[in-house]
Structure formats: C-alpha cells, structure tokens
C-alpha positions as CSV (number, residue, x, y, z in Angstrom):
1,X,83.8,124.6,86.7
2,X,86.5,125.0,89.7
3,X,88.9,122.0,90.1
4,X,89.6,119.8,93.1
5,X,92.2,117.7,93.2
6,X,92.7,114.4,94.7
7,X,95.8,113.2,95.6
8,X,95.3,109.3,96.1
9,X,92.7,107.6,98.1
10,X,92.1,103.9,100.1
11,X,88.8,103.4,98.6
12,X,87.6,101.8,95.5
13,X,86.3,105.2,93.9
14,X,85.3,108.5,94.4
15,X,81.6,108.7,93.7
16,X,80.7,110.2,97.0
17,X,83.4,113.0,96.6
18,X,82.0,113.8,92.7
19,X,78.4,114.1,94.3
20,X,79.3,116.2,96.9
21,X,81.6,118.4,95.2
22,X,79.3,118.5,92.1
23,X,76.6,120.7,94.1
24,X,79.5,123.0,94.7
25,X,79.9,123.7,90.7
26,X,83.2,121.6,91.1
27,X,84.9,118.6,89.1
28,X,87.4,116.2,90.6
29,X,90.6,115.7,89.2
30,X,92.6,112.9,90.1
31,X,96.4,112.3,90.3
32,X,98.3,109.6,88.5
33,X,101.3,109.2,90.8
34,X,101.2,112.1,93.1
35,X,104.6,112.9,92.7
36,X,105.8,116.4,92.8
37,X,106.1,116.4,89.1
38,X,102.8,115.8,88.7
39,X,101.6,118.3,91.4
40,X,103.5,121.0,90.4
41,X,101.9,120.6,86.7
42,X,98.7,120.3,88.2
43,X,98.8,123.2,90.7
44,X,97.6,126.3,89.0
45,X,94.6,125.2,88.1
46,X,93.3,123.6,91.2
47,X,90.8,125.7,93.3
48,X,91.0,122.6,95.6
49,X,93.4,119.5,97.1
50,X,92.5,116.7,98.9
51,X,94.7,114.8,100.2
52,X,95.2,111.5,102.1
53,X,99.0,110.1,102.6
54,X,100.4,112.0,99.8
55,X,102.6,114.9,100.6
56,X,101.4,118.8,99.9
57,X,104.4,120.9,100.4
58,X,105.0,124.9,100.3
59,X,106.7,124.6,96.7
60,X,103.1,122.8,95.6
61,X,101.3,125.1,97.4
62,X,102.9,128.1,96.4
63,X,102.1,127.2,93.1
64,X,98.8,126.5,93.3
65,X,97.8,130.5,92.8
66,X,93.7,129.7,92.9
67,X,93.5,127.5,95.9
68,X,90.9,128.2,98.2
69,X,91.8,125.0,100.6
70,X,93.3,121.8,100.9
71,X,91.7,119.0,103.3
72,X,93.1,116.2,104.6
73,X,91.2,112.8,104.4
74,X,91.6,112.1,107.8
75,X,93.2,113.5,110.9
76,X,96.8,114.0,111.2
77,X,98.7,117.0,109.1
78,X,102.0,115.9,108.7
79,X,101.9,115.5,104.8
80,X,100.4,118.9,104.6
81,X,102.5,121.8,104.8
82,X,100.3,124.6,107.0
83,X,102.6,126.9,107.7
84,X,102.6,127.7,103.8
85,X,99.1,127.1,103.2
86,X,98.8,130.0,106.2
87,X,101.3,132.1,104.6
88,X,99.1,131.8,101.1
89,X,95.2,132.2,102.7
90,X,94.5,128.6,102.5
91,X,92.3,127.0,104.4
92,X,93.4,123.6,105.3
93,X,91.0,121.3,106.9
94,X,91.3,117.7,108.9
95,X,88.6,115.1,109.9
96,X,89.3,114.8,113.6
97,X,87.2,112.4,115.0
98,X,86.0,109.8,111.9
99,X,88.0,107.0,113.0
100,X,88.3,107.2,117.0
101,X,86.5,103.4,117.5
102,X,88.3,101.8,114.7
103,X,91.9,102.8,115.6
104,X,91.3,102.5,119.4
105,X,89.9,99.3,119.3
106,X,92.5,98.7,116.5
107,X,95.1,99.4,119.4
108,X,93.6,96.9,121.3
109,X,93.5,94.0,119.1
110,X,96.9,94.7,118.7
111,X,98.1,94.4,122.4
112,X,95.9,91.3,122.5
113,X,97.8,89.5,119.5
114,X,100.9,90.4,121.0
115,X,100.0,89.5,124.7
116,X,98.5,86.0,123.6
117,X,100.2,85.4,120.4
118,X,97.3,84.7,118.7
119,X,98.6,85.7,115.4
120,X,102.4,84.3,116.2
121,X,100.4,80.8,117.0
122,X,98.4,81.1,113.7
123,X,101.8,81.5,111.5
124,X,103.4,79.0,113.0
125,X,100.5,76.2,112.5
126,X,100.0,77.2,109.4
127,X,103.7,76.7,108.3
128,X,103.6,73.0,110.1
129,X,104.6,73.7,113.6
130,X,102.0,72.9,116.4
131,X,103.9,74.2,119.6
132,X,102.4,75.6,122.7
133,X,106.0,75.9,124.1
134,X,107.1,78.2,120.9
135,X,108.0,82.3,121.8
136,X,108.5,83.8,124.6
137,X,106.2,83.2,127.3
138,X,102.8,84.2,128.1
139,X,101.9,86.4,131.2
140,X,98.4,87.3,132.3
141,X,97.2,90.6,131.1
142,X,94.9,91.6,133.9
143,X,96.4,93.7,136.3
144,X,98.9,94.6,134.1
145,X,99.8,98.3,133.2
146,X,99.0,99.7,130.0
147,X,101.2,103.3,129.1
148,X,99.2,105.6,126.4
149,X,101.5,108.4,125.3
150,X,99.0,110.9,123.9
151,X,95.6,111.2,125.6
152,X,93.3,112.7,122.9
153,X,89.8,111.6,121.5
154,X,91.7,108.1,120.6
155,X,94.0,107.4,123.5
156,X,90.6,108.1,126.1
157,X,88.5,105.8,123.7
158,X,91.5,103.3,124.4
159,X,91.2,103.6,127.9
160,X,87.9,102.9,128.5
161,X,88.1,99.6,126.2
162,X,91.6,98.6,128.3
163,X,89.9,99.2,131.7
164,X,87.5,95.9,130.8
165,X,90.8,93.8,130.3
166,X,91.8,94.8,133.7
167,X,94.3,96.9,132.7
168,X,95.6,99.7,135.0
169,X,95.9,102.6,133.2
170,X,99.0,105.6,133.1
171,X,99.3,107.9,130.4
172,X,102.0,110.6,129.4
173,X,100.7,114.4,127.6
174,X,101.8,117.3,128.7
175,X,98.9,119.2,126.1
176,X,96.0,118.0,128.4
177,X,94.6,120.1,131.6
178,X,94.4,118.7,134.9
179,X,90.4,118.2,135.2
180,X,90.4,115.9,132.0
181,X,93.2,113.3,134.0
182,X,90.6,113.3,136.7
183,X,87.7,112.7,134.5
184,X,89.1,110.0,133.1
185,X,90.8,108.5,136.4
186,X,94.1,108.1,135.1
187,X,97.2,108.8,136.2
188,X,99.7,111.1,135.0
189,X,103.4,110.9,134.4
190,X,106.2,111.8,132.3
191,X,107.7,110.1,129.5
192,X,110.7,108.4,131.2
193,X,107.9,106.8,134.3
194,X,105.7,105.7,130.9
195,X,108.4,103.9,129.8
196,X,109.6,102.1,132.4
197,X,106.5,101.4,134.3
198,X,104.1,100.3,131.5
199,X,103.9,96.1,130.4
200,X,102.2,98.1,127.1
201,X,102.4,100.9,125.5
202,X,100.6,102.6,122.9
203,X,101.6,105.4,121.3
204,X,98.8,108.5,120.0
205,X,100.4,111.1,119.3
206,X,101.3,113.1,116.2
207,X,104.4,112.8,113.9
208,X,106.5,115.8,114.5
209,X,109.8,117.3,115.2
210,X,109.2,117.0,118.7
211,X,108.2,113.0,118.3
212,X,109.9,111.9,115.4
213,X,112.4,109.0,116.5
214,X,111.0,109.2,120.3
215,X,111.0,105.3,120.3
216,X,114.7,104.6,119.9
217,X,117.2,102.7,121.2
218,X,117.8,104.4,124.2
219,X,114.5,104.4,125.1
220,X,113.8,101.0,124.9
221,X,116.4,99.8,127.0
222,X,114.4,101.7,130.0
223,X,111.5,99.2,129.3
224,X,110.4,96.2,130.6
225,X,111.9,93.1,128.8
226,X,108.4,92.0,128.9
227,X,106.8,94.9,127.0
228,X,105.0,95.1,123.9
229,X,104.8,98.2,121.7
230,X,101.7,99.4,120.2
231,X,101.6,101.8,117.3
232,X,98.6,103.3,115.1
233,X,99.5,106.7,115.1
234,X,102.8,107.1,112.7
235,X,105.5,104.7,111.9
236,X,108.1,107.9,112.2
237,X,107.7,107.9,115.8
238,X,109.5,104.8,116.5
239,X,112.9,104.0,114.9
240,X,112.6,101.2,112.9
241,X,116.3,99.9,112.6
242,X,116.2,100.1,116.5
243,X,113.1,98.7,117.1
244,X,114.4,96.1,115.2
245,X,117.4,95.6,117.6
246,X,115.8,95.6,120.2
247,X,113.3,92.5,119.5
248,X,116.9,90.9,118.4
249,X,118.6,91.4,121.8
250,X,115.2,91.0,123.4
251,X,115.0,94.0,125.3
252,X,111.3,94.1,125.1
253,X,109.1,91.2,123.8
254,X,106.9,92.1,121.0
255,X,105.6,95.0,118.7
256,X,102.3,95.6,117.3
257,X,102.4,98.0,114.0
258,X,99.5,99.4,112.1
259,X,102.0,102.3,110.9
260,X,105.6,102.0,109.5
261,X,108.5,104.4,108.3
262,X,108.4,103.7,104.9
263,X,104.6,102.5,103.4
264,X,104.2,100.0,102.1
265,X,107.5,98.5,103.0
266,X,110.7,97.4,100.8
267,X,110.6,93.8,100.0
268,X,112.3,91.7,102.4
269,X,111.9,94.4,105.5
270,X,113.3,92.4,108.8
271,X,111.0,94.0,111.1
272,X,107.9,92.7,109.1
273,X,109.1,89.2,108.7
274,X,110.2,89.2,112.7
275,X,108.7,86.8,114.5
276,X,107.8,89.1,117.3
277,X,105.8,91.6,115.5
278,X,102.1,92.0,114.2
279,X,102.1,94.0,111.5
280,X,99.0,95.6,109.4
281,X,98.7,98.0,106.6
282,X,98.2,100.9,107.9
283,X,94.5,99.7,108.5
284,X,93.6,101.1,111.9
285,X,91.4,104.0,110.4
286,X,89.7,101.6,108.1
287,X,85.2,100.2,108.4
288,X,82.6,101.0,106.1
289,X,81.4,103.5,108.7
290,X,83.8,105.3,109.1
291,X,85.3,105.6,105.6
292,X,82.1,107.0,104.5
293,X,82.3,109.4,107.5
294,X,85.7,110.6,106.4
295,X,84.7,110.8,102.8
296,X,81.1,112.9,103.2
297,X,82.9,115.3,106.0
298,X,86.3,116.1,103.9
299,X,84.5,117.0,100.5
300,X,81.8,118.8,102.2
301,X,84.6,121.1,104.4
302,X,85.5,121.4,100.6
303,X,82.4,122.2,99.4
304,X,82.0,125.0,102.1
305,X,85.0,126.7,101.2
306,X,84.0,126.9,97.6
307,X,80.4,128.1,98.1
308,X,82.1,130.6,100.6
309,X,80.7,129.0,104.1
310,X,83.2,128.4,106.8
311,X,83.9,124.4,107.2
312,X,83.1,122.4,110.2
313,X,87.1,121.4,111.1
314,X,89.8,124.6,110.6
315,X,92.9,123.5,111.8
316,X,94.8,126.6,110.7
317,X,92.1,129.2,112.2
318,X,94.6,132.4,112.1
319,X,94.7,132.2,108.1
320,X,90.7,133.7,108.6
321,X,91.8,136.7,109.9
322,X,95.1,137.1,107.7
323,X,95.1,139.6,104.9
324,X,95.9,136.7,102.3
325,X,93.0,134.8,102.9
326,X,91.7,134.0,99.3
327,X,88.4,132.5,100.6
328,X,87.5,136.1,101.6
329,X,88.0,137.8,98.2
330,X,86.8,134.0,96.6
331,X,83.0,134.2,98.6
C-alpha cells in the first residue's frame, strides 16, 4: 500500500480523503505536529503529501525519495516549495477555483463591517456602551471607489458583487491582458493610482517576493484617511507592525483581515484587539460546499498521479516533460 501524507487539515476528519485515496491502493498517514522533525522522519516513505497551511520545503522534499506529488488543499503555493518539487519530478497540484464565492463574498462582508461598523457597534453594546456617536464617522458607500489589487477568478467575482453596492470599480494587475479589463468594464491603473484613489481596497493577490510587505507604511500614507483595507489573500502582504501604526495615527480608518502574519496570533496581538479592525480566522475559503469541493478535487489530483493519469490542476507543468519526472517511470 503507497502512503499519502497529510499535513494538517480545517475539517473535522478525513473520511472523504481515505475513500478516495483507498481506490488508488493508498492509505493516509497523518502528521502529529507538522514540524520539520516530523516531516523529515516521515519523508521517505511517502508516495504522497497533502498539504494545507503547513510548510513543504526542498530539504522535506528532497527527502521524500518515492514521491510522486504533493497537492495543495487549496489555491495558493506559498508553503510548497515548487522549484524543488520541479527539480525532483514532482508533481505538485493546487485547487484553483473551490472557494471563489466564499472569499469574494467574504471580501465583501468585510468592507461592509468596516464601512457601517456593524461589528465595531456590536462590541461596543455588548460591553455596555450604546453610542451612535462612537468611531469615526460613517460615509455613504455608494459611489464610492473600491481598488482590487489582483484581478483573478476572485477579484472579478468581487467585482461583480461590489458593482450592486454602487461601488465604482479600479483594479491594479499587470498579469491580465487588455480584452479581460474590457470585459469586465473596469479600469486599469498602477499600484501608486490604486492607492491613492480607492475609499477600499482589497487585496488578491499571491504572497511572494514581489508582494511580501507591499502594504507598509509608506504606502499607507498615500491613502485616503478614510480608507479601509480589505485582506483575504495573505496576511504577509501587509505589514502588520505598520498597519498597526497607521490605524494609531489614523492615516486610514479601518482594516478588515481574514489573513494575518503570524496564524493564529500571539496572545495579546494589538492589531486584533484594535478597535478599528475586523478580524476572522482565516475563514474566507470556508462552507460546506466548498470544503467538500476542495477535499474530493485535491485527493483525486492525488489519486491520478498514483494510478498514473495526469490530474485536473498542474501548477508546475514543465516537471512533465523533465527527465526527473517519477510519475513517468511510477505509471
């Protein structure tokens, strides 16, 4: 029987991954802390990983000798080291489009608890204080402009939801052609307009080199002292410490975070106790729908790969026509 290992998980248990799996000759195996430790004990025996926040790096991969792929419960990479997984025949596979309703209208919930302080109202009754006057002010949110940095399958679903608030829409993604701006009758500008021109903005993007720490400091002193900061993507892409300035010295008004830089956070954190946020843990993805969605589709990619069919969703395509690929010689 080949092994698949599974990293950690947000679900109560993983019967639908043994079924699946189990038609592909294949038991689970299940990690008790994730750690590196622990996955570098584990790795030679794996045929399989799945992952979903816990980190796969090259020294874990380059120990795991018989493993044909590793898949990612859900849609961003950046816990998964490709470039090794490439350089070792892997396949490594994503879910790309499980949770686009969810985290979209996720997004918008969140600009709505910021713009109305429906959540910053609740706390405050709650702890005795029945204030209409408390916070900062509220403004109208039609006719407003609402900046979404990174327009993929998320960011246009985001759109079209905003659009029936009355929102005017700009968006900032240099990746996207010209005919798909059209399509979706939006306008295009660069990051420095986004900032300064939007009342909102939520951010869509992937964590990377490129947008790790784009939210900082600097930036939001370009923004509106009105605006409110939307994030369901990853909590790397804004700067914590400076967000946190910045609702101090109220250079914008209010954050709304799915995502943060550190998960869950340390006891005490100042940005999660700040009045002016809306925080939630890291729920965006999260409905019955679409968890069983990501669960069917990322142990059947796995299944695939061990019965020696191609999966539906290859983010590294290059590794099929590499000499390493172990999928090959394993099918």
């Amino acid at each position: 029987m080949r092994q698949v290992l599974v990293t950690d998980f947000a679900w109560k248990d993983l019967s639908i991954e043994k079924e699946v799996l189990g038609h592909a000759a294949a038991i689970v195996v299940v990690a008790n802390t994730a750690s590196e430790t622990e996955l570098m004990q584990l790795a030679p025996g794996l045929h399989g990983i799945l992952t979903c926040w816990k980190p796969v790096g090259g020294n874990i991969i380059r120990k795991a000798r018989q493993c044909l792929s590793i898949g990612r419960f859900g849609i961003g990479l950046d816990n998964i080291d490709v470039s090794s997984a490439t350089e070792a025949g892997i396949i490594v596979t994503n879910v790309p489009a499980y949770c686009v309703d969810e985290v979209s209208d996720h997004a918008m919930a969140l600009i709505l608890s910021c713009a109305r302080k429906t959540a910053f109202y609740d706390r405050n009754i709650k702890n005795g204080s029945y204030d209409l006057q408390a916070g900062p002010p509220l403004y109208r949110i039609k006719g407003k402009t609402l900046g979404i940095v990174g327009f993929g399958k998320i960011g246009k679903a985001l759109c079209a939801k905003a659009r029936a608030f009355g929102l005017n829409i700009i968006i900032c993604d240099p990746h996207i052609d010209d005919g798909s701006v059209a399509q979706a009758r939006v306008v295009r500008v660069s990051f420095s307009e986004i900032v300064k021109q939007s009342d909102f903005i939520s951010i869509h993007v992937p964590l990377s080199n490129e947008t790790t720490g784009l939210f900082n400091y600097r930036t939001f002193q370009e923004m509106k002292r009105t605006a409110i900061i939307v994030n369901t993507s990853r909590g790397g892409i804004i700067d914590s410490s400076d967000l946190l300035a910045a609702l101090n010295e109220e250079l914008i008004t209010g954050a709304g975070l799915d995502v943060l830089s550190q998960e869950p956070p340390a006891a005490g954190d100042r940005l999660i106790a700040h009045p002016r946020t809306v925080v939630t843990p890291h729920a965006a993805f999260n409905s019955e729908e679409s968890l069983l969605e990501l669960r069917k589709t990322a142990a059947t990619q796995m299944a695939d790969v061990l019965c020696g069919r191609r999966p539906q969703n290859i983010v590294n395509p290059q590794v099929l026509s590499g000499p390493e690929l172990r999928w090959r010689s394993a099918s």
